[in-house]
C-alpha positions in Angstrom: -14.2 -19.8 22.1 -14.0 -20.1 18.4 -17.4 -18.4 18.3 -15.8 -15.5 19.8 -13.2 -16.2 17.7 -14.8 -15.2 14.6 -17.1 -12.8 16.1 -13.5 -10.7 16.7 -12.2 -11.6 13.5 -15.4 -9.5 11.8 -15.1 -7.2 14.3 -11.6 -6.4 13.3 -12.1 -6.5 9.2 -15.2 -4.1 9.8 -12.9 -1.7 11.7 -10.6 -1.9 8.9 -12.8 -1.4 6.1 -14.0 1.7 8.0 -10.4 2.7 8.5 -9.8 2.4 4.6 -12.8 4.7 4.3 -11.6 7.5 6.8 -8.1 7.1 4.9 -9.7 7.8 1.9 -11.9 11.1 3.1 -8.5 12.2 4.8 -6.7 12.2 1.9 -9.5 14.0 0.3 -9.6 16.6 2.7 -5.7 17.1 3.4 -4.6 17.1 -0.3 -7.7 17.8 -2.2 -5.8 19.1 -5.3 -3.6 15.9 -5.4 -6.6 13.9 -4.5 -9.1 15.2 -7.5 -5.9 15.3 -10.5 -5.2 11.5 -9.5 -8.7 10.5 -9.4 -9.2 12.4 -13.1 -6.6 11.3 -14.9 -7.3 7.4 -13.1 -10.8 7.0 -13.8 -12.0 10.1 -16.8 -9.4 10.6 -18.7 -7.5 7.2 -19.6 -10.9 5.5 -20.0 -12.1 8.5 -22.2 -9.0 8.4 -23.8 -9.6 4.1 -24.1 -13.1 4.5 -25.8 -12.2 7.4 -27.9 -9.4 5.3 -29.5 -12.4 2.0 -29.8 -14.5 4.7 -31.5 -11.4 5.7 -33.7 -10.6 2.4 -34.6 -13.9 0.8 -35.0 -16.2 3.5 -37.1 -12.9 5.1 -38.7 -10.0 2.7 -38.9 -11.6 0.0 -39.5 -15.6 1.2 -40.6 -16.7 -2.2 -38.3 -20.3 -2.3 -36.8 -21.0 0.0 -34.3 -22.1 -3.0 -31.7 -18.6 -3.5 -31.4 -17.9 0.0 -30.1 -20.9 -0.2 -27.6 -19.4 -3.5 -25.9 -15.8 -2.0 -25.6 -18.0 0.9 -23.9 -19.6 -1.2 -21.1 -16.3 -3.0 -20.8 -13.8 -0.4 -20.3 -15.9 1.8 -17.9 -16.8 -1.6 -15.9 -13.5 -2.6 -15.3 -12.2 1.4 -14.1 -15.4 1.0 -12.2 -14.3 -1.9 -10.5 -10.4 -0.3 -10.0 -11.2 2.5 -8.2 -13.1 0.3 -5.6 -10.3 -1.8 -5.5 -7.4 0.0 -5.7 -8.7 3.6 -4.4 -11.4 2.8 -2.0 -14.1 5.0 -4.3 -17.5 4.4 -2.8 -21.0 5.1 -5.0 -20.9 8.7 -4.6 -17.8 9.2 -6.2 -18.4 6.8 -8.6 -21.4 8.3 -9.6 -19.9 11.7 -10.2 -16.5 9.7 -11.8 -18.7 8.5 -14.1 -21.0 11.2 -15.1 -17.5 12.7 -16.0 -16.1 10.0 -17.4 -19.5 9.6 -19.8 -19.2 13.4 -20.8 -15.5 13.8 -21.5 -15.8 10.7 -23.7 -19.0 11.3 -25.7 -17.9 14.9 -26.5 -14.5 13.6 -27.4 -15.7 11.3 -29.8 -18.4 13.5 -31.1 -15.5 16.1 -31.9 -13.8 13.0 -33.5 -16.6 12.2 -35.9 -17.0 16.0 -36.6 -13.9 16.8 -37.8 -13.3 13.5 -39.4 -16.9 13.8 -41.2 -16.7 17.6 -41.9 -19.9 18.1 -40.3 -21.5 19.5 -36.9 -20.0 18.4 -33.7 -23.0 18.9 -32.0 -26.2 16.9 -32.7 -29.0 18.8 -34.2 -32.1 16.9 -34.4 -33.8 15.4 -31.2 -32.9 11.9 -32.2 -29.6 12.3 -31.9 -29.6 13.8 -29.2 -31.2 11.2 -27.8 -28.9 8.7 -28.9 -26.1 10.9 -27.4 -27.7 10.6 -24.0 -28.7 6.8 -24.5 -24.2 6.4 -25.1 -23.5 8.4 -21.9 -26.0 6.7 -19.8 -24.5 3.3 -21.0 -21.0 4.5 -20.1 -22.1 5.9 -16.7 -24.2 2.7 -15.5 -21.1 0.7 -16.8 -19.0 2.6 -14.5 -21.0 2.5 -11.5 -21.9 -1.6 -12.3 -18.3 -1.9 -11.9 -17.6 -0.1 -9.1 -20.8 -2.4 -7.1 -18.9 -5.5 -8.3 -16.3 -4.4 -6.4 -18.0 -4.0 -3.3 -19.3 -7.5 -3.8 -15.9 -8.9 -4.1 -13.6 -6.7 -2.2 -16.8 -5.9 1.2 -19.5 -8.2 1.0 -18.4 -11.6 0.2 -15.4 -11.7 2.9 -17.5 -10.1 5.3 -20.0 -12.9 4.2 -17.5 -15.6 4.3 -15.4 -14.5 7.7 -18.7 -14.5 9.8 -19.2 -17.9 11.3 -20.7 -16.9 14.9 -24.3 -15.9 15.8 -26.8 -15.3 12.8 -28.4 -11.6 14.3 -31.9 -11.6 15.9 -33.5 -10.3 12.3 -32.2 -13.6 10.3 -33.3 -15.9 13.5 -36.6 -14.1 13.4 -37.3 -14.8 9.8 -35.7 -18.4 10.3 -38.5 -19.4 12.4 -41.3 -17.8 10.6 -40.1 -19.8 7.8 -40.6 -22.8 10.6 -40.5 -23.1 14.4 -40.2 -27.0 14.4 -36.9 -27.8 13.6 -33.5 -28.2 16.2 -31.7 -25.1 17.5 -28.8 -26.2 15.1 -30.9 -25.9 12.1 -32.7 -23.1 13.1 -28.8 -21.1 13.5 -28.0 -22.8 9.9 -30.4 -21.4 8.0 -30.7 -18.0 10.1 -26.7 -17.9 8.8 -27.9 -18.9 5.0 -31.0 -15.7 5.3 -28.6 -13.6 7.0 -25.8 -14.3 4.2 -28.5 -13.7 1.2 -29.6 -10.1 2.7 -26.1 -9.0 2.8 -25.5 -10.0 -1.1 -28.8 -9.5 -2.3 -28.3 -5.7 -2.5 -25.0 -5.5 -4.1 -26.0 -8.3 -6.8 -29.4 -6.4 -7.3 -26.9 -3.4 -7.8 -25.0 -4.7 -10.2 -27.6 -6.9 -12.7 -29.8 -3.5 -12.7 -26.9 -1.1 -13.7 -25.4 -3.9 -15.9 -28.3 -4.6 -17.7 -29.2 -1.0 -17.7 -25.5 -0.3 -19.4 -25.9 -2.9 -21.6 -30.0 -1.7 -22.8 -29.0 2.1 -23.1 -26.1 1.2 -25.0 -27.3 -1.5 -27.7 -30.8 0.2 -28.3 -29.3 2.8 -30.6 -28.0 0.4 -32.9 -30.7 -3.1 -32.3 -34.1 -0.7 -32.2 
């Protein structure tokens, strides 16, 4: 009975996470004017608007280092990131193109910053720069999308994870007793549950340490070599 128990409860928070997602599209497709301003103004323009205040206040206001800019520029992308899974449901896909957007509005803005501030070019003009350019909007894009993964961890997988207490599935019990046939049907469901548990997080947590650390390298190269 309890088995079935939770077997329902999953059941019933799967549904509902699927329901979420169907609201979302809806909304998308019944108000798509409403739907795109609200998502631009949540998650591109306040952030740009964030980091191009960072960038005003660290290399102008305050002529600090420039490592100081490129950690408030993981940071403030990570946590919209993680908002719009939270708050707004935004899966990858959106995230990806929230933070392409989010990356561009913000570099340009802060390169028409340094332009006018500086009296010189807004526009890079030797291949280095450019580079550098594309190295800042990478980091900012990776940040947003490692964000928007953490959320998935934390708002999908783990209470998916931790709400499951029936049957491990026939994959995890297959690998349980490759890993070793001799051991009681009790242990064999125990760590079928552990194998089946780590699949299910392994690919979110691969997710996030790969875009992290990607955010993090693009960002930092520029100014460590």
């Amino acid at each position: 009975m309890l088995l079935e128990i939770h077997e329902i409860v999953a059941e019933l928070e799967g549904l509902q996470r699927d329901l979420d997602r169907v609201n979302a599209r809806l909304e998308r497709y019944q108000h798509p004017l409403r739907y795109i301003l609200t998502h631009a103004v949540a998650y591109v323009a306040i952030p740009a608007l964030l980091l191009v205040v960072a960038h005003v206040i660290v290399t102008i206001v305050l002529d600090a280092s420039q490592l100081w800019l490129r950690l408030a520029s993981v940071i403030i992308p990570l946590l919209f990131g993680f908002a719009a899974r939270a708050l707004n449901k935004i899966w990858i896909e959106e995230a990806l193109a929230l933070g392409v957007a989010t990356a561009a509005v913000s570099v340009t803005s802060m390169l028409t910053v340094t332009g006018l501030h500086d009296h010189v070019p807004i526009l890079p003009s030797v291949p280095v720069e450019w580079r550098e350019v594309i190295e800042y909007g990478t980091s900012i894009l990776l940040a947003f999308v490692s964000g928007n993964i953490l959320g998935m961890l934390v708002f999908q997988v783990l209470p998916k994870v931790l709400s499951e207490g029936g049957k491990p599935n026939p994959a995890a019990f297959r690998i349980a007793r490759l890993l070793g046939q001799h051991v009681g049907e009790e242990q064999l469901r125990r760590r079928a549950r552990l194998i089946q548990d780590l699949i299910q997080t392994a690919g979110p947590l691969a997710g996030v340490a790969i875009t992290a650390v990607g955010s993090i390298y693009t960002g930092l190269r520029g100014i460590l070599g």
